[in-house]
N, CA, C and O atoms as a GROMACS GRO file, in nm:
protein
  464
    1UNK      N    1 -14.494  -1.860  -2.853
    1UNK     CA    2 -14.429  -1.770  -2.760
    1UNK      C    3 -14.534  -1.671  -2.709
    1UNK      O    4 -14.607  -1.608  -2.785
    2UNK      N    5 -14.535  -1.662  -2.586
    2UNK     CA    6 -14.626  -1.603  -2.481
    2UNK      C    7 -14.578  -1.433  -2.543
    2UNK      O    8 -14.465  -1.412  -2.588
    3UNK      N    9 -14.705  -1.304  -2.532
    3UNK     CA   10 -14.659  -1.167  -2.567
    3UNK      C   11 -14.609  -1.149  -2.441
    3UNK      O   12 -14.612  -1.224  -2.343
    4UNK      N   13 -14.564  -1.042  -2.456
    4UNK     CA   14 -14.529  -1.032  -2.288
    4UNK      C   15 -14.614  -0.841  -2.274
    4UNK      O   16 -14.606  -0.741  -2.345
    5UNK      N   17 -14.696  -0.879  -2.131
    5UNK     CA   18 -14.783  -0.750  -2.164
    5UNK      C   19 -14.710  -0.639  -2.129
    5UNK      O   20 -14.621  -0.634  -2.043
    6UNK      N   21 -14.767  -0.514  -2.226
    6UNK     CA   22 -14.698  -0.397  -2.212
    6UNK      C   23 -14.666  -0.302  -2.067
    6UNK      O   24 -14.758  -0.324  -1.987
    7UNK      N   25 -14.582  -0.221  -2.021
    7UNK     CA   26 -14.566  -0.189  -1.894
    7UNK      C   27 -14.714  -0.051  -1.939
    7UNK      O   28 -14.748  -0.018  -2.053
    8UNK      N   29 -14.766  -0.005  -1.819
    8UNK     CA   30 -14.881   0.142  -1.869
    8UNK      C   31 -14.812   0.233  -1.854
    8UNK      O   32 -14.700   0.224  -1.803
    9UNK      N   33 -14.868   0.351  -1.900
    9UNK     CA   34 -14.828   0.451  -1.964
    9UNK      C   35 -14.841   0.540  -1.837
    9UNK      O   36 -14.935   0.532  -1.759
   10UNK      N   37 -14.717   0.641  -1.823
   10UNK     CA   38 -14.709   0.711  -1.696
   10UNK      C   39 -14.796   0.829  -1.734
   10UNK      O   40 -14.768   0.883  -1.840
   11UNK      N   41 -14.902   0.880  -1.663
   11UNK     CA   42 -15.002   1.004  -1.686
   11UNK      C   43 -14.997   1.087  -1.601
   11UNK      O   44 -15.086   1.173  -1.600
   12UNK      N   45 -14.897   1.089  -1.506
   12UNK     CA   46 -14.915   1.179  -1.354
   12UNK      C   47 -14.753   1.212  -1.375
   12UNK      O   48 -14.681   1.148  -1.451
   13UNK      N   49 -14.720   1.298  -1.312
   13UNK     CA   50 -14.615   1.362  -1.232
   13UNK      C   51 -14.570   1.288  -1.114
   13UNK      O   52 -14.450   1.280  -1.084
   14UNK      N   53 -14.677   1.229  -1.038
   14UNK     CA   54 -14.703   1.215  -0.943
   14UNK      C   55 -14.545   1.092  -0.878
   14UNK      O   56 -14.490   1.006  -0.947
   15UNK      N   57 -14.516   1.123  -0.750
   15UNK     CA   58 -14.352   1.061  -0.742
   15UNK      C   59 -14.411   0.910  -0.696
   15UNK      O   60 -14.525   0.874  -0.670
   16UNK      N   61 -14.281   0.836  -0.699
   16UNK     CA   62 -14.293   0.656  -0.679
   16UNK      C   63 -14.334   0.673  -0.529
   16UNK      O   64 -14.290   0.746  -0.441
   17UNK      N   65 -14.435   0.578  -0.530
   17UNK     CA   66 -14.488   0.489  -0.387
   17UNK      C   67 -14.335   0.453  -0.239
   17UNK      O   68 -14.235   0.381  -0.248
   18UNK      N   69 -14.362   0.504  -0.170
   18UNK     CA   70 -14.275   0.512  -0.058
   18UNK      C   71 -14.215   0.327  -0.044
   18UNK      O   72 -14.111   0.273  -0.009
   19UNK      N   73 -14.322   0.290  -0.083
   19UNK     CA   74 -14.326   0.088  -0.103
   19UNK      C   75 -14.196   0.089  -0.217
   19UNK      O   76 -14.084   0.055  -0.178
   20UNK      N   77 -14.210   0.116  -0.308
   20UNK     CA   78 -14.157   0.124  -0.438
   20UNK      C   79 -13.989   0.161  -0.434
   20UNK      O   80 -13.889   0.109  -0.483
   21UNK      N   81 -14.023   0.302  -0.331
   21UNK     CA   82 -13.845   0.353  -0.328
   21UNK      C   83 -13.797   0.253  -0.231
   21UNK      O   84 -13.687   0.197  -0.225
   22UNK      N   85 -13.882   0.244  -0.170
   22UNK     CA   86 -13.769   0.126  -0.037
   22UNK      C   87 -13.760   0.010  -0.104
   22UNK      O   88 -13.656  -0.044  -0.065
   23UNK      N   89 -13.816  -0.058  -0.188
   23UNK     CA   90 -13.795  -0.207  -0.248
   23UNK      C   91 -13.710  -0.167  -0.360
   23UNK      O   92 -13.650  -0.256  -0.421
   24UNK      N   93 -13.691   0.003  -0.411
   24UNK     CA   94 -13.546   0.028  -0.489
   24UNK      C   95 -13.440  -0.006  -0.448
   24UNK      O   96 -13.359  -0.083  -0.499
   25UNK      N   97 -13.435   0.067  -0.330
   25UNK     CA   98 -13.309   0.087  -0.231
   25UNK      C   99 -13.312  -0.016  -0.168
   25UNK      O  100 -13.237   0.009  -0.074
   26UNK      N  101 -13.364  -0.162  -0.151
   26UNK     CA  102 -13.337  -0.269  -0.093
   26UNK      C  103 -13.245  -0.377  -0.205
   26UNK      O  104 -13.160  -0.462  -0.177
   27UNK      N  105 -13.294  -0.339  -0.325
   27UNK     CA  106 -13.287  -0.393  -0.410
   27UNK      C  107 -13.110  -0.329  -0.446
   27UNK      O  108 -13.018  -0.410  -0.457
   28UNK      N  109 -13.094  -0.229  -0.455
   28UNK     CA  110 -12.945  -0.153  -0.484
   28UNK      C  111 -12.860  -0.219  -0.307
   28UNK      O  112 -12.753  -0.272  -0.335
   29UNK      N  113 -12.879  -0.222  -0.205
   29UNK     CA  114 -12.786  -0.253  -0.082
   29UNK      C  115 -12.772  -0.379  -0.111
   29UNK      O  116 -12.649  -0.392  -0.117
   30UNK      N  117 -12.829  -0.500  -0.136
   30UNK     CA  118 -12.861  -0.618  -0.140
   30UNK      C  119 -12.718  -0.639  -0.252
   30UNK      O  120 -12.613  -0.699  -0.228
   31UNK      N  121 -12.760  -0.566  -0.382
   31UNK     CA  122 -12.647  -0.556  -0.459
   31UNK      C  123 -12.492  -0.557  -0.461
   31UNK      O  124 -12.404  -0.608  -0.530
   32UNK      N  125 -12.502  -0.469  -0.342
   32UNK     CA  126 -12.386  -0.374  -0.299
   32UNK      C  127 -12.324  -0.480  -0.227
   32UNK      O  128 -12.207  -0.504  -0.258
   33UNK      N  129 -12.383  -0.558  -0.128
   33UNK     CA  130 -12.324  -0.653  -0.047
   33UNK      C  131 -12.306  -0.775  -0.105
   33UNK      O  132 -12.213  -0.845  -0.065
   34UNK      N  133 -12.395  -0.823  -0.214
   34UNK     CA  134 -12.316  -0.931  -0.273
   34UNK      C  135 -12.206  -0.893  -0.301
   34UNK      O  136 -12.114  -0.940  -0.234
   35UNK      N  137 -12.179  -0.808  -0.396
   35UNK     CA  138 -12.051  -0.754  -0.424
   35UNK      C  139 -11.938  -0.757  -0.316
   35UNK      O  140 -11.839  -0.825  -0.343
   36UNK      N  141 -11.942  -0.698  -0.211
   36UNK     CA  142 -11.874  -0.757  -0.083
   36UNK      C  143 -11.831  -0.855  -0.066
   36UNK      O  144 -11.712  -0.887  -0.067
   37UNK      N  145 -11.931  -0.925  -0.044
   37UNK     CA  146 -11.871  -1.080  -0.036
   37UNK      C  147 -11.818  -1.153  -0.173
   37UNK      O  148 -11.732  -1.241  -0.166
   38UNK      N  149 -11.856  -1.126  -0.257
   38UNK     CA  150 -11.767  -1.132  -0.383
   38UNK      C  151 -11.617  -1.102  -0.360
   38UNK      O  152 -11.550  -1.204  -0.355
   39UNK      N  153 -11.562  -1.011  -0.348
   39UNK     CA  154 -11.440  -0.963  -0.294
   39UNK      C  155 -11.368  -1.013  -0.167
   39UNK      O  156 -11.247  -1.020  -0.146
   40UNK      N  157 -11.506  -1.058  -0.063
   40UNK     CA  158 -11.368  -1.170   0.017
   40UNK      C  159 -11.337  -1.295  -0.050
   40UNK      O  160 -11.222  -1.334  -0.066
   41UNK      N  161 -11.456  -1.367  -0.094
   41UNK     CA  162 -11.415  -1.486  -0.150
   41UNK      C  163 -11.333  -1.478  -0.290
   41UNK      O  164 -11.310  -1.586  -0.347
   42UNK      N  165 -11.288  -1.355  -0.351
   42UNK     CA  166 -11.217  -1.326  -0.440
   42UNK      C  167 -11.098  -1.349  -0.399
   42UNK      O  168 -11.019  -1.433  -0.443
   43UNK      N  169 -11.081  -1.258  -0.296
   43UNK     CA  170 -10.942  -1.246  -0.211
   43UNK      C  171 -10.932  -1.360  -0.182
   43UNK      O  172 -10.886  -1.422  -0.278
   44UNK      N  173 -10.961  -1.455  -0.054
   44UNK     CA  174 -10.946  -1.592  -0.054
   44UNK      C  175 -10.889  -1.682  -0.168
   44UNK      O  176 -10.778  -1.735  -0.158
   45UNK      N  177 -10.966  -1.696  -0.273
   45UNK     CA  178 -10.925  -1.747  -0.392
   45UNK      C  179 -10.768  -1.672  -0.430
   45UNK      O  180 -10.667  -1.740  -0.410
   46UNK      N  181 -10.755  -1.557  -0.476
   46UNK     CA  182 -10.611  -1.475  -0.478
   46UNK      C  183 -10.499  -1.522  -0.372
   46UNK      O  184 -10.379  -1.522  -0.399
   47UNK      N  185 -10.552  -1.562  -0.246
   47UNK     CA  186 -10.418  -1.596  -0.157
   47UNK      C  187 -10.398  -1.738  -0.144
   47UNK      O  188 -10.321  -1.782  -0.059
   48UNK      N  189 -10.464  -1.814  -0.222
   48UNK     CA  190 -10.482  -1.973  -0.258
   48UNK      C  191 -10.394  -1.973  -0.372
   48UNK      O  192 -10.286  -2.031  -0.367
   49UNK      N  193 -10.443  -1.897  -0.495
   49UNK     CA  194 -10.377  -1.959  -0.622
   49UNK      C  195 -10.239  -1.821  -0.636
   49UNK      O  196 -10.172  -1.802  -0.737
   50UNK      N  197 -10.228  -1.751  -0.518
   50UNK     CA  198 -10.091  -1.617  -0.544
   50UNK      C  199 -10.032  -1.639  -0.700
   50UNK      O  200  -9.932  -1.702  -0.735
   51UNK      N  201 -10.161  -1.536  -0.809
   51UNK     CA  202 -10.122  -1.474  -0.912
   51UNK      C  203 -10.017  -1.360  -0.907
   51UNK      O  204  -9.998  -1.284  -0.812
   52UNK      N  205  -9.961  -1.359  -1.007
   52UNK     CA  206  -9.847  -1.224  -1.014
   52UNK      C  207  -9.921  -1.100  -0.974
   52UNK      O  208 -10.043  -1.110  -0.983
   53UNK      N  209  -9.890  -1.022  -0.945
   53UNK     CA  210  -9.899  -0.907  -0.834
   53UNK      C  211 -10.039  -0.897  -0.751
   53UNK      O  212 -10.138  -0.825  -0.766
   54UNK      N  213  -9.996  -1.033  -0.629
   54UNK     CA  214 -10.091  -1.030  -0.495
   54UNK      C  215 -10.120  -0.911  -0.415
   54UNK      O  216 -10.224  -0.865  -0.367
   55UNK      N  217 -10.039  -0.887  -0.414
   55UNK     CA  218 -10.066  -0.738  -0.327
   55UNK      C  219 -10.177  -0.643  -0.398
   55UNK      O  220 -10.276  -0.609  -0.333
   56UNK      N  221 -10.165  -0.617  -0.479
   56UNK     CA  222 -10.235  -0.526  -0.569
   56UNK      C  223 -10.367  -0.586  -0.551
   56UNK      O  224 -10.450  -0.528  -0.480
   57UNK      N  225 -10.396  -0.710  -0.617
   57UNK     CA  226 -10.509  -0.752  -0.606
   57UNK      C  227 -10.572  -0.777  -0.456
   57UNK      O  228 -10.694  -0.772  -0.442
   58UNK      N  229 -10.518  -0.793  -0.387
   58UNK     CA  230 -10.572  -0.800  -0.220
   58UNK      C  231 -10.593  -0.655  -0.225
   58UNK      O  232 -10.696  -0.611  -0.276
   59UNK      N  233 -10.536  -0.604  -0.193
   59UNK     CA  234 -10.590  -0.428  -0.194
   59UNK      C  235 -10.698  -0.374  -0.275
   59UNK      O  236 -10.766  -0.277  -0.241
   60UNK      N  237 -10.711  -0.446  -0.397
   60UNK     CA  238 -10.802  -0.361  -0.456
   60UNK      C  239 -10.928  -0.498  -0.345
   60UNK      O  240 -11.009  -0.450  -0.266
   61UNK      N  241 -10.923  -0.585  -0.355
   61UNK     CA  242 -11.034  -0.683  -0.282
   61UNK      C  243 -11.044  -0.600  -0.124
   61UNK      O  244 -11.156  -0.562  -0.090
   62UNK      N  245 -10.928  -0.574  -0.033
   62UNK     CA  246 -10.978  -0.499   0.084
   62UNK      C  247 -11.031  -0.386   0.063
   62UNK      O  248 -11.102  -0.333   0.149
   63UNK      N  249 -11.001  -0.318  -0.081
   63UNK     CA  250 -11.075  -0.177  -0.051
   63UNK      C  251 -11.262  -0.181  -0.069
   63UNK      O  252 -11.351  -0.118  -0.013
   64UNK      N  253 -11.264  -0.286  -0.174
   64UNK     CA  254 -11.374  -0.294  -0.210
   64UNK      C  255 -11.469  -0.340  -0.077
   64UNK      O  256 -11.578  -0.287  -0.055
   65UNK      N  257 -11.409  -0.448   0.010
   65UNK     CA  258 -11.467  -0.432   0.128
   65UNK      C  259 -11.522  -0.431   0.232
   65UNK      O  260 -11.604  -0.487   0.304
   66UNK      N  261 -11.388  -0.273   0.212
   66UNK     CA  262 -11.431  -0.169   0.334
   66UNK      C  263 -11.551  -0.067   0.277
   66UNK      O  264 -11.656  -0.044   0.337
   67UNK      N  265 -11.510  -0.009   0.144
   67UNK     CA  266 -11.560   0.083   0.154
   67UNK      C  267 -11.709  -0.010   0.037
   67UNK      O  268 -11.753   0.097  -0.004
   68UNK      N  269 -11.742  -0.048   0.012
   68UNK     CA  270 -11.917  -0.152  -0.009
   68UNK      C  271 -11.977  -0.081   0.078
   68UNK      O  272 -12.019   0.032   0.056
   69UNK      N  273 -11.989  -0.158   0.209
   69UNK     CA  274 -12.066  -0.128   0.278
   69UNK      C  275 -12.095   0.024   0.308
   69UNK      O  276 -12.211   0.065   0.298
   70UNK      N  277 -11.995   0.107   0.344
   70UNK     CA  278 -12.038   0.254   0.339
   70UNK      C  279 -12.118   0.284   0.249
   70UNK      O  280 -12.224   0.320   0.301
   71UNK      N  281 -12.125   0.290   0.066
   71UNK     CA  282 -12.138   0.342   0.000
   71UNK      C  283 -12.261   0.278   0.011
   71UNK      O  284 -12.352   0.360  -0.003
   72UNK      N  285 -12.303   0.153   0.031
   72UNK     CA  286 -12.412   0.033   0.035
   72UNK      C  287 -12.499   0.108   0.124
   72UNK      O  288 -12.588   0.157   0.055
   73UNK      N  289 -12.519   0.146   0.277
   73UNK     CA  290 -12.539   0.243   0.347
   73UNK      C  291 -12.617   0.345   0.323
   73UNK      O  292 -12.732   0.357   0.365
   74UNK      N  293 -12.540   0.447   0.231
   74UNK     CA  294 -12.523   0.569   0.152
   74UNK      C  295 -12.633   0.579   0.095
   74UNK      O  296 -12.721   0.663   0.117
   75UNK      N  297 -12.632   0.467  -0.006
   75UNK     CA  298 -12.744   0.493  -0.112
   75UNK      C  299 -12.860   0.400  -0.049
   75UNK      O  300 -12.935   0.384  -0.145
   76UNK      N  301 -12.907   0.339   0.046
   76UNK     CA  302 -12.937   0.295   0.091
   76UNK      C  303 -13.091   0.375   0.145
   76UNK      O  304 -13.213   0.363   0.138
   77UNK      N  305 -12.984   0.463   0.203
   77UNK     CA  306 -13.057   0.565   0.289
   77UNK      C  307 -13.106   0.683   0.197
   77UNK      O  308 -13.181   0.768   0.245
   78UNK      N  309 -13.076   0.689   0.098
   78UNK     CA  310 -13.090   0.821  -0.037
   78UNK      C  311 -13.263   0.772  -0.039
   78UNK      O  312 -13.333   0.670  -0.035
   79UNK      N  313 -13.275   0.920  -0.048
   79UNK     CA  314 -13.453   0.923  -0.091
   79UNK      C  315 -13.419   1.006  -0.215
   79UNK      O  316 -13.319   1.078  -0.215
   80UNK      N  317 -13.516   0.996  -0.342
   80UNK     CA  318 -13.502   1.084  -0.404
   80UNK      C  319 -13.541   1.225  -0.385
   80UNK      O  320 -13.650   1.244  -0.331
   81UNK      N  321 -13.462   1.338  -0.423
   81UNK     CA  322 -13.501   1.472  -0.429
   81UNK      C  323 -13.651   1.509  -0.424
   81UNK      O  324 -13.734   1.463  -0.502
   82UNK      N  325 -13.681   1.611  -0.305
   82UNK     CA  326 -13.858   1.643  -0.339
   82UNK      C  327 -13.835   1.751  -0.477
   82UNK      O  328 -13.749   1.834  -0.505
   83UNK      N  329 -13.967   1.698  -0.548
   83UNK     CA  330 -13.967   1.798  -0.640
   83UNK      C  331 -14.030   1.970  -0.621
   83UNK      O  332 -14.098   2.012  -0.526
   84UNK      N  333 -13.990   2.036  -0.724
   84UNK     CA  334 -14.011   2.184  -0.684
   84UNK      C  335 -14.176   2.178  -0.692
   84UNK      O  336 -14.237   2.239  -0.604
   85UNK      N  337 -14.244   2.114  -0.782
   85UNK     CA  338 -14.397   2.095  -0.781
   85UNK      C  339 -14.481   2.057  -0.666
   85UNK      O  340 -14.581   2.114  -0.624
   86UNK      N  341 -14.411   1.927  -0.613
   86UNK     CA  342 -14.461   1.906  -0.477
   86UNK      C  343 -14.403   1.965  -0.331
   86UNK      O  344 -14.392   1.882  -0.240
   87UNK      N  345 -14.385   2.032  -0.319
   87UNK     CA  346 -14.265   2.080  -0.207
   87UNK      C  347 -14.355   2.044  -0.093
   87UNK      O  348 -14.473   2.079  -0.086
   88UNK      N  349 -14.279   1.957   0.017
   88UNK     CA  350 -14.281   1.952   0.168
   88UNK      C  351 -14.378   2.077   0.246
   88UNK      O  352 -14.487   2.062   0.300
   89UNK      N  353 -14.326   2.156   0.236
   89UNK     CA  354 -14.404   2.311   0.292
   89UNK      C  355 -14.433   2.410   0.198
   89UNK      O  356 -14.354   2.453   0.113
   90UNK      N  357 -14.516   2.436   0.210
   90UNK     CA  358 -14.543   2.597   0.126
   90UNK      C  359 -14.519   2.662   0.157
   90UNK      O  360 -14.548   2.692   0.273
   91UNK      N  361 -14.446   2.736   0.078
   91UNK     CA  362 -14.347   2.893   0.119
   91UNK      C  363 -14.492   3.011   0.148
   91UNK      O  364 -14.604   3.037   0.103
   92UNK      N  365 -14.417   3.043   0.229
   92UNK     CA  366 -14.481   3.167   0.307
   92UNK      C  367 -14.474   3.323   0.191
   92UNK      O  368 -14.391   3.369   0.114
   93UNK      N  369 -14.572   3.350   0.224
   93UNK     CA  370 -14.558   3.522   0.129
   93UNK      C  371 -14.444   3.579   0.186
   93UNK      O  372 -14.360   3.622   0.107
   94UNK      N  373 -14.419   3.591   0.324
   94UNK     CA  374 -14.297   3.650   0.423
   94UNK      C  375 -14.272   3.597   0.528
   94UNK      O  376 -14.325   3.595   0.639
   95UNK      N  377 -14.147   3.532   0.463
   95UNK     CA  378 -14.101   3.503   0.562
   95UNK      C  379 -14.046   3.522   0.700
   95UNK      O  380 -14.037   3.446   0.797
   96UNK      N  381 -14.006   3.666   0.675
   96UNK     CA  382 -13.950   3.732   0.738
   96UNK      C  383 -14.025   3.836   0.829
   96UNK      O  384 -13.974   3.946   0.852
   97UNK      N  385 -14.114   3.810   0.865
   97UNK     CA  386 -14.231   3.882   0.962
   97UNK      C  387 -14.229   3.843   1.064
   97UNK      O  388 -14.242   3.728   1.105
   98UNK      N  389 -14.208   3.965   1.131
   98UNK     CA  390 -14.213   3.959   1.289
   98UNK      C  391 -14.296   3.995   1.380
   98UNK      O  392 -14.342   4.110   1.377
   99UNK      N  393 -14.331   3.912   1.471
   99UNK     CA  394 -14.527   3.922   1.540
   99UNK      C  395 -14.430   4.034   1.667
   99UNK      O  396 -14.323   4.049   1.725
  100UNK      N  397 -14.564   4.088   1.649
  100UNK     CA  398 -14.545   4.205   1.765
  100UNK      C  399 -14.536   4.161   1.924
  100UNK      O  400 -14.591   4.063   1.975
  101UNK      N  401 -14.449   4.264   1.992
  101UNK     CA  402 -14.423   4.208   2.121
  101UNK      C  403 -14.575   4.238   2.206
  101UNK      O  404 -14.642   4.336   2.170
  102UNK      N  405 -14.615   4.167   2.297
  102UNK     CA  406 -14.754   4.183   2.407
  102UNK      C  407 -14.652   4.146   2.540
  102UNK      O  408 -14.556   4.071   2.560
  103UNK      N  409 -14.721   4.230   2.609
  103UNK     CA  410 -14.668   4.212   2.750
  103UNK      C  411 -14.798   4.140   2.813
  103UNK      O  412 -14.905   4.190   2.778
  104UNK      N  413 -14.802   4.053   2.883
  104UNK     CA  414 -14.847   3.950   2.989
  104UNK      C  415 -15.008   3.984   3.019
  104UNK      O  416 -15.099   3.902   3.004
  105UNK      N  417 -15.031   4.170   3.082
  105UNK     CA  418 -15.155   4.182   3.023
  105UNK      C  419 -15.241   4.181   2.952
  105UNK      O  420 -15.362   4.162   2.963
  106UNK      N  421 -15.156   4.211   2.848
  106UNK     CA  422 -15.199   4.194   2.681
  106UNK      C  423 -15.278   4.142   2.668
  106UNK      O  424 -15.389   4.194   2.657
  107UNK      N  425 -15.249   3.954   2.659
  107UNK     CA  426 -15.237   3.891   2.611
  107UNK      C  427 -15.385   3.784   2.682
  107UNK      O  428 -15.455   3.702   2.622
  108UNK      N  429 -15.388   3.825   2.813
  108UNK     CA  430 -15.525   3.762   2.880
  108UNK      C  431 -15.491   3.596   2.930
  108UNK      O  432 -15.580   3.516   2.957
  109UNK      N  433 -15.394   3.577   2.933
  109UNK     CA  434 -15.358   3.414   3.044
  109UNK      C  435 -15.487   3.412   3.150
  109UNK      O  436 -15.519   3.495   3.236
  110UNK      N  437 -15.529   3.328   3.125
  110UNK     CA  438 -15.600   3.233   3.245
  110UNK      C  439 -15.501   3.171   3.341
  110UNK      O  440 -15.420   3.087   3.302
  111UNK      N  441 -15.506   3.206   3.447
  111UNK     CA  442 -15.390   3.157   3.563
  111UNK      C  443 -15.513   3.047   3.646
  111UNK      O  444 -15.630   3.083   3.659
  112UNK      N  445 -15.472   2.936   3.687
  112UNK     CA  446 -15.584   2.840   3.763
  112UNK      C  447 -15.522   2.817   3.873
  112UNK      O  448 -15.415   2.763   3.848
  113UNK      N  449 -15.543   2.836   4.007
  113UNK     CA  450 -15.483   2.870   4.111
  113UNK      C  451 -15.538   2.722   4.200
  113UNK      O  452 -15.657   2.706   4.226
  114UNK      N  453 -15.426   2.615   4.241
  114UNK     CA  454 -15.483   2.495   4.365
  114UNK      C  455 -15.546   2.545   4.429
  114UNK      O  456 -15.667   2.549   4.412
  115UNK      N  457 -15.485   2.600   4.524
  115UNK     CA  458 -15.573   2.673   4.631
  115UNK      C  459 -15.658   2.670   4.644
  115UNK      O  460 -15.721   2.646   4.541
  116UNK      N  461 -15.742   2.689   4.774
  116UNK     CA  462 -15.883   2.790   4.755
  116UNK      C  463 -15.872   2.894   4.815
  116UNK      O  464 -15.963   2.977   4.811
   0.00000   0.00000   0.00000
């Protein structure tokens, strides 16, 4: 019997490869929709062999779906949370600072005129 080699050892913080989350999340929708179609051909089968309480079971098979695909969607589109370590932008010392008003002279515009 073949070893089977060990997975390596995580040494970084550092978040999953953008490759990685999308072949997650391809991997979870893919899921989601078998499941779907599981549930029509469930249902199908249910209105072939009409077990004791059809209704029930068709309903729970239409709910599943309708609502699959939304939720399939959903998480689909989910990125994981940025962490507080890596944050998107760096917070500002103040945020809340307001640049002073200049009026037009101020400020020295170069105006370039067609004309001659």
């Amino acid at each position: 019997m073949k070893k089977q080699p060990e997975r390596p050892v995580l040494i970084t913080d550092a978040a999953r490869s953008q490759s990685d989350q999308l072949r997650s999340r391809q991997i979870r929708y893919v899921t989601m929709m078998s499941m779907r179609a599981v549930c029509l051909i469930l249902g199908a089968i249910l209105i072939s062999v009409k077990p004791p309480l059809l209704p029930l079971w068709l309903i729970l098979c239409a709910a599943g779906m309708v609502f699959l695909p939304w939720a399939a969607v959903l998480i689909a589109n989910d990125r994981p949370p940025k962490s507080r370590k890596n944050p998107a932008v760096a917070p500002t010392a103040n945020p809340q600072r307001v640049l002073p008003a200049e009026s037009a002279e101020e400020t020295g515009h170069r105006t370039i005129d067609v004309e001659p």
